[in-house]
C-alpha positions, 0 to 999 in steps of 0.5 A: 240222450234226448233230442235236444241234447244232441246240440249242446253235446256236440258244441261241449266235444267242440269246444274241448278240442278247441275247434271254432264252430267255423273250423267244424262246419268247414270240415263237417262240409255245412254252414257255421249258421247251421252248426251254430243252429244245431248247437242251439238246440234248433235242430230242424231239418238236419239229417241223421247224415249231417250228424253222423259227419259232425260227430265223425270230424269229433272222432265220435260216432251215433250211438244207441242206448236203450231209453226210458218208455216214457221219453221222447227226445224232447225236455221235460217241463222240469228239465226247463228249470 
């Protein structure tokens, strides 16, 4: 998973467990203007913590995969298609 993948996988589990983004950030312990920031793909500054709480209050957790050599978390030109 990219970098910029993380928001929008994130609001999908959310919404699949009919949660509010208020509800989220409330039991993840952050603003909603955060989570709705991190949603968005304008990640910037939040820790890998602040993640591994979300993706907790998600029942889900941070996960390693090998990556292709060539990718660096970031969207490609063609992906912005």
């Amino acid at each position: 998973m990219k970098l910029f993948e993380i928001g929008q996988m994130i609001k999908e589990l959310r919404k699949e467990k009919g949660i509010t983004q208020e509800q989220l950030a409330k039991n993840s312990a952050i603003s909603r203007v955060t989570l709705g920031k991190l949603e968005r793909g304008q990640m910037g500054s939040v820790s890998i913590k602040t993640l591994d709480i979300i993706l907790n209050a998600l029942d889900y957790e941070i996960d390693f995969s090998k990556k292709d050599k060539y990718s660096f978390g970031l969207p490609t030109l063609d992906e912005f298609k």
